[in-house]
N, C-alpha and C positions, 0 to 999 in steps of 0.2 A: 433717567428712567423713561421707557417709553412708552407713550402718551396712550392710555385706556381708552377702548373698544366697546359694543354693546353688547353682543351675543356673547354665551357663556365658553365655548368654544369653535374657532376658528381655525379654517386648514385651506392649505393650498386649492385644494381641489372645490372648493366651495367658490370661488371666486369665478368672475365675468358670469353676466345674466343670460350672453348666448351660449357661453358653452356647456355642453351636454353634462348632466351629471351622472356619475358612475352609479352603477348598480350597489346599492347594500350588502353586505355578507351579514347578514344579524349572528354574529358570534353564537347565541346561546340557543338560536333556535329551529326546529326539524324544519327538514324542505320537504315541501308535498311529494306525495310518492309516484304523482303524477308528473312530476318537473325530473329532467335528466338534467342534473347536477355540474359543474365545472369539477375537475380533479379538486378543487382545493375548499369547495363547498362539501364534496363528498369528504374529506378529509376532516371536514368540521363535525357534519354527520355525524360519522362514525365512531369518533376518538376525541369528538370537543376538547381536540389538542391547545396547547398552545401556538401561538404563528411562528412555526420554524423560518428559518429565512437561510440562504450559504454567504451572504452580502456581507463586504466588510460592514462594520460599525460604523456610521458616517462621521464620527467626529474629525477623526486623524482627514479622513478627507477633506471636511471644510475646514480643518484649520491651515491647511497648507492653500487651499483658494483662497484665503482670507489674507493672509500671509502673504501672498504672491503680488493680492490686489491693493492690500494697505500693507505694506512694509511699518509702518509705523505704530500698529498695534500690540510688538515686541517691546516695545517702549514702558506698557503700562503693566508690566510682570513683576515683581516683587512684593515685599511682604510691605503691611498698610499699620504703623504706627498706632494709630489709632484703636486696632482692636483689643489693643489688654486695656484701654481705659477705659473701652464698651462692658469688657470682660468683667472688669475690679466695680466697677458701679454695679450691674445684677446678680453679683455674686454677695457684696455688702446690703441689695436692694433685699435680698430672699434671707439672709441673716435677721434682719430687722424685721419682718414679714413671720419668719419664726420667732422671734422675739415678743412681739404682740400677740401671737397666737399660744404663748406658754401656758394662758391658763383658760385657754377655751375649748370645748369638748368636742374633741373629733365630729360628731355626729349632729353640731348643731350646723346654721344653714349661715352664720357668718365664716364657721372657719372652710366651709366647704365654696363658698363663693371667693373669699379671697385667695383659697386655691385656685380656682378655675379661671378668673379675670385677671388676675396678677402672678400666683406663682407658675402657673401653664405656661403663660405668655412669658413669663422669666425663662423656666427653665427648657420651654421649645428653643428658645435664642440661647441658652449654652450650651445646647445639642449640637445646635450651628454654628455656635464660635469654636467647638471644641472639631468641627469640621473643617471649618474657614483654618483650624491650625494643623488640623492634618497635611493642608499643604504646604507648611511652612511656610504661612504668610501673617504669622505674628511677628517673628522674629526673624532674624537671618540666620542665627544659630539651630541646627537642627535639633542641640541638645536643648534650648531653651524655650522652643517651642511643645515640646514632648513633657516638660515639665509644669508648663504653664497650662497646658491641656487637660494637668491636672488637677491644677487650681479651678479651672474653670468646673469641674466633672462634681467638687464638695456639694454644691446645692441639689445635687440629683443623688445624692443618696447610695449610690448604688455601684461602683469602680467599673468604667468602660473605655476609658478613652485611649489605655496601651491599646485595649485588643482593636477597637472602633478602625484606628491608623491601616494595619495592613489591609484588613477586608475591604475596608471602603477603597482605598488604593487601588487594588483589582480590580473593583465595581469598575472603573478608570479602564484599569488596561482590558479588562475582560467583560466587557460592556455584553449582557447576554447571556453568556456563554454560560452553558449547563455543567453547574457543577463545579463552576466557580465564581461564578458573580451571586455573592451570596442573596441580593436584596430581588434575587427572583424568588415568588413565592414556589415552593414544593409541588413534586405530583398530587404526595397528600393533603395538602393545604387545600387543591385541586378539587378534590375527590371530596373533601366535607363540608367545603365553604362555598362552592357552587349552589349558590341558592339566595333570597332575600334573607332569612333569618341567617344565612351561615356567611355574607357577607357582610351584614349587620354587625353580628360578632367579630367579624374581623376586624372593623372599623373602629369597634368600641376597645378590644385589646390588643390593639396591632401594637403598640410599644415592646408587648409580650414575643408576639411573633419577630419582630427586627431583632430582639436582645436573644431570644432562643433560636433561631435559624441559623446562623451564622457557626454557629459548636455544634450545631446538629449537620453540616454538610463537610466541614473539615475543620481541623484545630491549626490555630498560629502558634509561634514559640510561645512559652513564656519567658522575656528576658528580664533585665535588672528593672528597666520602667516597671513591666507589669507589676512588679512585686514594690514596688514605691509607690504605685497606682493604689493597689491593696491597701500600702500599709497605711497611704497616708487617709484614705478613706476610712478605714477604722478608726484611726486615730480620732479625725474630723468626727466621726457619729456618736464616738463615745461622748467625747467634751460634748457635744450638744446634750446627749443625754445626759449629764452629769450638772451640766449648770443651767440651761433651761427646760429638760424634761422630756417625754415622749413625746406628748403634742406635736413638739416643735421637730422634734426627726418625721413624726406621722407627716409634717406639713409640705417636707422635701419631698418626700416618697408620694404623697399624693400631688402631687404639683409634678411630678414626674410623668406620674399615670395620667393625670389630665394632661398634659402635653402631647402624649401619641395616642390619646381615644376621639372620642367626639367634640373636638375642641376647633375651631375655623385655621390655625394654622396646621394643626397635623393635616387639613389637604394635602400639602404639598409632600409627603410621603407618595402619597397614589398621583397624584398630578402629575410628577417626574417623568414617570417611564410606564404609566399604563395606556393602553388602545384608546383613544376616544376618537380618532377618526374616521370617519368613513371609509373604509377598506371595498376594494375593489374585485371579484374573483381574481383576475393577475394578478395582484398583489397576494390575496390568500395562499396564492400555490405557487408552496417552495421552489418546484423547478422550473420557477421563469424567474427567479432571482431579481424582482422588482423589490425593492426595498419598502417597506412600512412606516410609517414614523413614529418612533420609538422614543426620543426625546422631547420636552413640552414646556414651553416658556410660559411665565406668570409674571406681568407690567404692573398690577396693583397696591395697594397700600399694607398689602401683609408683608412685602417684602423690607418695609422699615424696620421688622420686630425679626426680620431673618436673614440679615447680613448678604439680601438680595437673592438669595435661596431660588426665587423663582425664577430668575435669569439662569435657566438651567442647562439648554443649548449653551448659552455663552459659556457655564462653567463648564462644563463637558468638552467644549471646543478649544478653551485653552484655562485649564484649573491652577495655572500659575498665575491668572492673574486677581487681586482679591476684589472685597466686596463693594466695595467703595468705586473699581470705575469699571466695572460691569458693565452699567450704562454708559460710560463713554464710549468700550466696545459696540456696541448695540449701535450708539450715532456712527462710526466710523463705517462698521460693516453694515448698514440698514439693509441694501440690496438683499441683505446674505438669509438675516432674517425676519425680516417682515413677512415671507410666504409661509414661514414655518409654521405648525401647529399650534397653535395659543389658548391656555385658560383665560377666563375672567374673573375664576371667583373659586379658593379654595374649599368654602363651604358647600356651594355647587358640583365641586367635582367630588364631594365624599356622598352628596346628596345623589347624584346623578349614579355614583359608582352601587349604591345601597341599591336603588329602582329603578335603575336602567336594566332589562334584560340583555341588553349588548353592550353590555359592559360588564364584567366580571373577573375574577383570580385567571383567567386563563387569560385574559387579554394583555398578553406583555409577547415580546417579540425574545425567542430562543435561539443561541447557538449551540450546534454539535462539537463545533472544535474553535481554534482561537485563543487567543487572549494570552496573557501569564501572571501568573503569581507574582505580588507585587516583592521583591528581592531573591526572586530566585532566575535565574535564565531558562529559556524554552518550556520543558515539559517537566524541570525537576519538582519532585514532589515537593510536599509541604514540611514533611517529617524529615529531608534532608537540607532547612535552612540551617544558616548556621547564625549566630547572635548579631554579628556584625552586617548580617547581609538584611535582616528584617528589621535593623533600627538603622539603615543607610536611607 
C-alpha cells in the first residue's frame, strides 16, 4: 500500500513551489458581471453543467503505457483465493451480530451502534467483495463466482448482485458516458441536490440513489442468476425471520443503510470519480479537449475493510487484477501514479463534498458518446442482449 500523505487531497498540479498555479474555475459559483469570462467559465455560468469532455477515458491509455513500461504487471491478473474466506468469515460475522441482536429493540442505542460500527463496516465490505467478484477474481469459474456473489449479497437484505454485475461492468467500459455509466448522478439529481441541505441528503441516502439509478436510466436482462439471486434471498430472509425474528432481518437492512449514509467508508462512493481538483478554464472548456481527472486514489487504513477499494486508478487501469496486489501494482508503476490525484481521508471527502461550494452533484466529468454495454457489441441496445451474452 502506499505510504500516507498530509493534506486531505493532492493533485498534480499542486506540486513545485516555483510553478505557477492555475486559476480556480469554482464550480458552483457567479463570475462578476464585470469579469469577461473564458468559454468554459461562461458555460459554468450559465448551465452549471456538468464538465463535458470528447477525451478518451484515460484508463485504457495508461494501461497500455504501463504495459509497455512494466511488462511484468500481466503477471498479477487472476482471481486471489483468499477472498471467499474474507467472504465466509463477514457473512458468519453479521449472522452472529443478528443473533445477539434477536431480542433488542430496534430503537435502543446498542442495537443502533452495533449497526453502525460493525454491521456498516461488514456489509460496506460485501458491497465490495460482491465487486472484487464481479470481475471474476473469486473464482476461475464464471459460473462460480456469480453464484458465490450470492452468498456474499445474504447479509444485505436486499438481492443485488445479478443486476450490480453488468452495470458496474460498463461503468468499466463506459467510464462517463451519458447515459450509460449508470454511477453518474442524473440531471435531476442535479437540479434538487445542488445545495448544502440537498447534498447533505444525498450523502445521508446515497445507498437509495446507487440502488435506484441504475433501473431508472436502463433495465439489464433478467436471466437464470437473477432469479436464483431473488430466490435465494427470500429464502435467506424468511429463515431469519422465522428462527431469530424481525430484529435480526431489521439488523441487515440497517447495517446496509448505514453502509452507504454517513458512515467513514461510504466516502469512497464520491471519492471515486467526483471533481476535487483544481480545474483550470482549459480544462473547463470542452473544445480544447484537455482532459480533467476523473479518477482518485485512496493509500489509507480504510482500504483494509475495502478489499483496497481506494486503489481506484489502479482498478480502473487494469480490474483484472484483485485486491490483494493493488499495491504491488502501485510499486511497479509508482512513476505512473504518484502524480495522480489522491484523497487522504474518506470522511474528509463526504465532509468537504457536503460544504465545499466547489464541490458538488455536477462535479463529475461527462461523455456524449463512447463506451458499450458490457455483453453487447457497439451501439446494440440493451433490450437486444440475449442470455448468453450478459452472463459471458
Amino acid at each position: 500500500m502506499a505510504p500516507s500523505k498530509t493534506s486531505s487531497t493532492v493533485t498534480a498540479a499542486a506540486t513545485g513551489k516555483d510553478q505557477q498555479q492555475p486559476k480556480v474555475v469554482k464550480l458552483n459559483a457567479q463570475v462578476p458581471d464585470g469579469d469577461k469570462p473564458s468559454k468554459g467559465i461562461e458555460q459554468e455560468k450559465n448551465y452549471r453543467d456538468f464538465f463535458w469532455t470528447y477525451t478518451e477515458e484515460p484508463h485504457r491509455t495508461r494501461r497500455l503505457a504501463i504495459i509497455k513500461a512494466h511488462p511484468e504487471v500481466t503477471k498479477l491478473c487472476g482471481p486471489e483465493p483468499l477472498t471467499k474466506y474474507v467472504v465466509l468469515f463477514v457473512v458468519s460475522l453479521q449472522i452472529f451480530c443478528a443473533y445477539l441482536l434477536r431480542n433488542t429493540s430496534f430503537f435502543s442505542l446498542p442495537f443502533w451502534a452495533l449497526a453502525y460500527v460493525v454491521g456498516a463496516t461488514a456489509n460496506q465490505n460485501l458491497f465490495l467483495a460482491i465487486h472484487e467478484i464481479s470481475h471474476n477474481l473469486a473464482f476461475r469459474s464464471p459460473t462460480a463466482n456469480r453464484l458465490f456473489a450470492i452468498l456474499a449479497n445474504l447479509p444485505i437484505g436486499i438481492p443485488y448482485s445479478a443486476s450490480f454485475r453488468p452495470y458496474h461492468l460498463t461503468h468499466h467500459k463506459s467510464l462517463g458516458v451519458d447515459g450509460l455509466d449508470t454511477d453518474l448522478p442524473t440531471a435531476l439529481e442535479a437540479v434538487f441536490l445542488d445545495s448544502i441541505l440537498g447534498k447533505a441528503f444525498f450523502c445521508t441516502f446515497q445507498i437509495f440513489f446507487y440502488a435506484v439509478r441504475p433501473m431508472a436510466v436502463y433495465a439489464v436482462p433478467f436471466t437464470w442468476v437473477s432469479a436464483v439471486n431473488v430466490a435465494t434471498q427470500v429464502l435467506f430472509d424468511t429463515i431469519i425471520l422465522r428462527t431469530l425474528g424481525a430484529q435480526s432481518l431489521l439488523y441487515f437492512l440497517l447495517s446496509s443503510f448505514l453502509a452507504g449514509s454517513l458512515h467513514p467508508l461510504a466516502g469512497h462512493f464520491i471519492a471515486e470519480h467526483y471533481v476535487y481538483s483544481t480545474v483550470t478554464p482549459t480544462q473547463a472548456d470542452p473544445d480544447n479537449k484537455v482532459p480533467i481527472p476523473e479518477t482518485y486514489s485512496y493509500y489509507g487504513v480504510g482500504n483494509w475493510f475495502t478489499y483496497n477499494v481506494g486503489l481506484h486508478n489502479e482498478h480502473h487501469d487494469f480490474p483484472a487484477i484483485p485486491w490483494t496486489r493493488l499495491p504491488k501494482l502501485y510499486e511497479i508503476a509508482r512513476e505512473f501514479y504518484e502524480p495522480l490525484p489522491q484523497h487522504r481521508s474518506w470522511s474528509y471527502v463526504i465532509w468537504q463534498f457536503i460544504f465545499d461550494d466547489n464541490v458538488g452533484i455536477r462535479c463529475r466529468v461527462k461523455r456524449k458518446e463512447g463506451g458499450r454495454l458490457v455483453g453487447a457489441g457497439g451501439t446494440k441496445k440493451v433490450d437486444d442482449w440475449k442470455e448468453t451474452e450478459i452472463e459471458a
